[in-house]
C-alpha positions in Angstrom: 15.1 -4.4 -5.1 13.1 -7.6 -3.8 9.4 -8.1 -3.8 9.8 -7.8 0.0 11.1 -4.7 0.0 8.9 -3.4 -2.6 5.6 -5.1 -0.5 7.3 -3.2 2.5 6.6 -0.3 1.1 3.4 -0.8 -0.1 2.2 -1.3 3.3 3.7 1.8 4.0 3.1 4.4 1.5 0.3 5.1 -1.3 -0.3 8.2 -2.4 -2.6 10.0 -4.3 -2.1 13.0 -6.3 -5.4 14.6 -6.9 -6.3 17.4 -10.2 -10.1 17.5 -10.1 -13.5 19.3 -9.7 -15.7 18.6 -6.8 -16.2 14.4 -6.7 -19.8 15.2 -7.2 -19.0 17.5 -10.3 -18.6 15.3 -14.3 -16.9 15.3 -16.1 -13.6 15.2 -13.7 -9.8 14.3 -14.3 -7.6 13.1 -11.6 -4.0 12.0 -11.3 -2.7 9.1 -8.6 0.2 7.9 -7.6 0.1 4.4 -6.2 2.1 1.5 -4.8 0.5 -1.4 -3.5 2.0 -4.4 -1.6 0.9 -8.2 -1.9 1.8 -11.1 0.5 1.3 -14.6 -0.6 3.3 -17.8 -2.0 5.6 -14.9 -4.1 5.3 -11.2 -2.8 4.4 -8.5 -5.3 4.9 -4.9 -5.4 3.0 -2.9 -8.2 3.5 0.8 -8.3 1.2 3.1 -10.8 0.7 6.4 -11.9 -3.0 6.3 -12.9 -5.3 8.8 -14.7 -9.0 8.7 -14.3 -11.3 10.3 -16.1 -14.8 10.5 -14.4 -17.3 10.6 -17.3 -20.1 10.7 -14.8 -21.1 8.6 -11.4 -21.5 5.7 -13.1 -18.6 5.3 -15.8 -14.9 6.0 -14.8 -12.2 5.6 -17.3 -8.4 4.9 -16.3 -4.6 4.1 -17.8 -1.6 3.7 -15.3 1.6 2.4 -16.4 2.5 -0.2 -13.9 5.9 -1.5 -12.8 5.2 -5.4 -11.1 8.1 -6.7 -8.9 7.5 -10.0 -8.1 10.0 -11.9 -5.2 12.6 -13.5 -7.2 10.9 -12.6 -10.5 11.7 -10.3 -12.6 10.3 -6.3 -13.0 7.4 -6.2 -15.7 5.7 -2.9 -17.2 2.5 -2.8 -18.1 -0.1 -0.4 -19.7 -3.1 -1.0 -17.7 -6.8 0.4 -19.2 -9.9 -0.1 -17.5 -13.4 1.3 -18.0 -15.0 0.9 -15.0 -19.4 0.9 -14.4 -21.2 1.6 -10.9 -24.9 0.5 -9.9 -26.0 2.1 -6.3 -28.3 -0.2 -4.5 -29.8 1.5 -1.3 -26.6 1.7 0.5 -24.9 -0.6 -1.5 -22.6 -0.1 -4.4 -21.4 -2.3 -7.6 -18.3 -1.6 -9.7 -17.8 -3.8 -12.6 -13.9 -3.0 -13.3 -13.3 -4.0 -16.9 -9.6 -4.5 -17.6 -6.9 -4.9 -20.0 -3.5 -5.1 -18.9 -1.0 -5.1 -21.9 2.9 -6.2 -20.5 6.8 -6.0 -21.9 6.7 -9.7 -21.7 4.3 -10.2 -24.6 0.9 -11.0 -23.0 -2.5 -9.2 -22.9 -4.5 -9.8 -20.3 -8.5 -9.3 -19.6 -9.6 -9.2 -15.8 -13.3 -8.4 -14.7 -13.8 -7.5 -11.2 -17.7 -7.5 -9.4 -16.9 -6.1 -6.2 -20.1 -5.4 -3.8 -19.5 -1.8 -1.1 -21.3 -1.2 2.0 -20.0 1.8 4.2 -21.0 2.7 7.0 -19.9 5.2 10.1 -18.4 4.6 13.0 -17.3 6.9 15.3 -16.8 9.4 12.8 -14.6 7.0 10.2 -16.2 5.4 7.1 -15.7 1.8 7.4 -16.5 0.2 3.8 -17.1 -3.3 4.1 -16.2 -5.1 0.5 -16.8 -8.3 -1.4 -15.0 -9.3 -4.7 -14.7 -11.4 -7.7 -12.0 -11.7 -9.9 -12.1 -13.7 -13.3 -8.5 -13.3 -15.5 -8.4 -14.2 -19.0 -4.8 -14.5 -21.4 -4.9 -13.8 -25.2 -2.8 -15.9 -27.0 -2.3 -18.1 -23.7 -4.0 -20.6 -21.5 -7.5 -18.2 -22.2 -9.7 -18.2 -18.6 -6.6 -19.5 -16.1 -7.1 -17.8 -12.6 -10.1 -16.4 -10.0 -9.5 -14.8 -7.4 -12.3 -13.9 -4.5 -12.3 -12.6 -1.0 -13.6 -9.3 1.2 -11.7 -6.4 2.4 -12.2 -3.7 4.8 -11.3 -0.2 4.3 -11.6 2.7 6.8 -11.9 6.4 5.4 -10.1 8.9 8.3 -11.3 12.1 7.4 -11.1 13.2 3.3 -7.5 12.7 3.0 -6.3 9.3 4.2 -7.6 5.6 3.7 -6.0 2.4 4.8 -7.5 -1.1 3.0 -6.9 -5.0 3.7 -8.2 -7.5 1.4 -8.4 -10.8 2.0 -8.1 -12.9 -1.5 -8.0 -16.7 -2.5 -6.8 -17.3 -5.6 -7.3 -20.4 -8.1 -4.8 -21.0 -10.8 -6.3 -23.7 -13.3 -4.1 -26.9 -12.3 -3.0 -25.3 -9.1 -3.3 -25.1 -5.6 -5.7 -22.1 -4.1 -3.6 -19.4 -2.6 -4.2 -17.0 0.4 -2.7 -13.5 -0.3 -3.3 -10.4 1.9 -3.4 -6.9 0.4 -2.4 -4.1 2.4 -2.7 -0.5 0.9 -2.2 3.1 3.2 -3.8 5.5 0.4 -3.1 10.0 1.6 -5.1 11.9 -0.8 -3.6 15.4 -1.5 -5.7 18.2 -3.2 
């Protein structure tokens, strides 16, 4: 199957598979399922099945095994953990996603994410407006090698379906910065 394909259907399918309490209720357990498509110099597919673990509003806990199809590349799997921290500011929120992403192919990565979230309502959708920052670090490898920055918009139709776009540049040490565009169609089922 090629990246294409597999970015295809990212674009068209995400879904989420949901065991929890009330979102308002910790501590809470939920269960996704995810595939998410990425169009740039080489298209990637990633598709997840991810636990979360809601210690309370501002600490969420996660491991997905991953499967990464990359155009002409290769399939990896990965183990991916993250603990993730949220700060509201007014209307504002702050998630600090703290990553480690351990792959088949013998590398370990670190990734921290700041990304910024202002929602708002229009005409009965949540629109969340979103900045992020991306910094990637490889043990054993070339250490800090990549950024990656941009905004996204997501709109929130009713409780049970989201569609995001993200805009990202990314900056390979020793390389030219790359556009890539992020499309993701999330259902929620309860």
């Amino acid at each position: 199957m090629t990246g294409k394909l597999v970015c295809s259907l990212g674009i068209a399918v995400g879904l989420f598979v949901t065991n929890s309490a009330r979102a308002d209720e910790f501590p809470s357990v939920s269960l996704s399922a995810m595939t998410i498509g990425v169009l740039g110099p080489t298209d990637l597919g990633l598709q997840m099945l991810e636990a979360r673990a809601a210690v309370s509003s501002y600490l969420h806990l996660t491991a997905a095994p991953t499967l990464v199809i990359a155009e002409g590349g290769n399939t990896e799997q990965q183990l991916r953990t993250a603990a993730t921290f949220f700060l509201d500011l007014g209307t504002i929120r702050i998630d600090d996603r703290n990553l480690g992403v351990f792959s088949d192919a013998g590398t370990m990565r670190y990734r921290n994410r700041i990304r910024l979230t202002q929602p708002a309502n229009y005409g009965g959708y949540v629109v969340r407006w979103q900045l992020l920052d991306e910094a990637f670090y490889e043990k054993g490898g070339p250490g800090w090698f990549r950024n990656m920055w941009g905004a996204g918009l997501g709109v929130d139709a009713g409780s049970a379906v989201s569609v995001d776009a993200y805009w990202l540049q990314q900056d390979d040490d020793g390389k030219r910065t790359a556009s890539l565009l992020l499309l993701m169609l999330t259902v929620h089922l309860l």
